[in-house]
C-alpha positions as CSV (number, residue, x, y, z in Angstrom):
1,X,0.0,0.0,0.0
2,X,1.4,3.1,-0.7
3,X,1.2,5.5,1.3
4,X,2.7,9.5,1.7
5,X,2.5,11.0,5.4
6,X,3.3,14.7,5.6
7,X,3.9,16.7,8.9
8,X,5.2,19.9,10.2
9,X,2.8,22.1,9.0
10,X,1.4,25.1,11.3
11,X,1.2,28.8,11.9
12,X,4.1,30.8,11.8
13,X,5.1,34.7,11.8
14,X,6.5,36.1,8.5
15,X,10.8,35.5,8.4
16,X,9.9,32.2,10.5
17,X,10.8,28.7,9.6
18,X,9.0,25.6,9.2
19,X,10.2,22.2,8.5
20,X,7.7,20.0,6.7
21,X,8.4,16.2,7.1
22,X,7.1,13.2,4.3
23,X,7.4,9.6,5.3
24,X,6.4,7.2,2.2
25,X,6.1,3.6,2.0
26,X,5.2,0.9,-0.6
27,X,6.9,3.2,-3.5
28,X,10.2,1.7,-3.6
29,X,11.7,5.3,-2.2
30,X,15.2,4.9,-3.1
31,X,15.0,4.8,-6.8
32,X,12.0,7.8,-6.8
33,X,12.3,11.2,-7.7
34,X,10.1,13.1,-4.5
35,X,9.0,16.4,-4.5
36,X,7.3,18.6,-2.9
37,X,4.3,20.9,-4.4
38,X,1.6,23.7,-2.9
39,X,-1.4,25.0,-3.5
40,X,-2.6,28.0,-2.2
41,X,-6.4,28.9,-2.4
42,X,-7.6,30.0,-5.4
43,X,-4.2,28.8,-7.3
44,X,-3.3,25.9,-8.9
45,X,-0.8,23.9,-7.2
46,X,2.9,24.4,-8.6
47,X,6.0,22.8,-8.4
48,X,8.5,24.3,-5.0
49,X,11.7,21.3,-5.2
50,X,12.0,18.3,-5.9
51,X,15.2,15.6,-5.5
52,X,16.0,12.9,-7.3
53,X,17.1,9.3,-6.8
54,X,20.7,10.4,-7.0
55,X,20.6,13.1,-4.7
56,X,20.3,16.1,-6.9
57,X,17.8,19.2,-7.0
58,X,16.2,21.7,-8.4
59,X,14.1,24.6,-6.7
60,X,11.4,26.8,-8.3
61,X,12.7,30.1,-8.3
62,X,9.7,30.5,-5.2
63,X,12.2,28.4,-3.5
64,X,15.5,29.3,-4.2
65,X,17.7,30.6,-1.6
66,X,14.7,30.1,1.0
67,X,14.0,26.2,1.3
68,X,16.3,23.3,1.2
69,X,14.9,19.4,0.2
70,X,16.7,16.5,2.0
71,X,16.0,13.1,1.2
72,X,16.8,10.2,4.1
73,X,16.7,6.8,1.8
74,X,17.7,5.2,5.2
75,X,14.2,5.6,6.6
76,X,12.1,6.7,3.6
77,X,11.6,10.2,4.1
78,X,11.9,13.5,2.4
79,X,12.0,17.0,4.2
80,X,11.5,20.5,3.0
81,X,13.1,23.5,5.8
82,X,11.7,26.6,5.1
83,X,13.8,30.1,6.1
84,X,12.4,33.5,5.7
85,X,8.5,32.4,5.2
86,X,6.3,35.3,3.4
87,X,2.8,35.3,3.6
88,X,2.8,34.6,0.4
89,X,4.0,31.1,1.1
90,X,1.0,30.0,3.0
91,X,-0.4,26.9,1.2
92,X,-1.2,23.4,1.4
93,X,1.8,21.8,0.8
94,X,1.8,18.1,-0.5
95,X,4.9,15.4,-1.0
96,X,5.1,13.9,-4.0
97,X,6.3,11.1,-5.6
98,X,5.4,13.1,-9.2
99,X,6.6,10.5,-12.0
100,X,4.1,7.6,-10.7
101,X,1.2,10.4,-9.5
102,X,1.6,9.3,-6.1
103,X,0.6,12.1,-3.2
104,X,0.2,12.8,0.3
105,X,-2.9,14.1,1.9
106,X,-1.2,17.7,2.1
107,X,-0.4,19.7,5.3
108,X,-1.3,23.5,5.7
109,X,1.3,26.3,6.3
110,X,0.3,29.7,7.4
111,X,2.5,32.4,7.4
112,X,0.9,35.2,9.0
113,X,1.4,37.5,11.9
């Protein structure tokens, strides 16, 4: 059964962090690319980072500078810290194992004062 568990979502004052958390299973996690995606109300959900099997990334330029993706192959999870959150930023944001459309249930970040 596959399954994608996000956490570390919450409220949080604008320039505060956040680190979201994914733990997958059943998707053979080691040989995945995993990403991370958000959708804010009214928005479509977009692209944020992803990294792939062999450990390299790529950040939206939303991203760049400002959040970091870590993948742990040792116990099958895939973080995303977030520095210097905006309003803007506030979102559900979903894991994502994008090339075999497999998702998490999503976990909401507000960035508001």
């Amino acid at each position: 059964q596959v399954q994608l568990v996000e956490s570390g979502g919450g409220l949080v004052q604008p320039g505060g962090s956040l680190r979201l958390s994914c733990a997958a299973s059943g998707i053979m996690f080691t040989i995945r690319t995993m990403a991370w995606y958000r959708q804010a109300p009214a928005s479509q959900r977009e692209l944020v980072a992803r990294v792939n099997a062999d450990g390299t990334t790529y950040y939206e330029d939303l991203a760049k500078g400002r959040f970091t993706i870590s993948r742990y192959n040792a116990n099958n999870t895939v973080d995303l810290q977030m520095n210097s959150l905006k309003p803007e930023d506030t979102a559900v944001y979903y894991c994502a194992a994008p090339y075999i459309n497999k998702w998490g249930q999503g976990t909401q970040v507000t960035v508001s004062s």
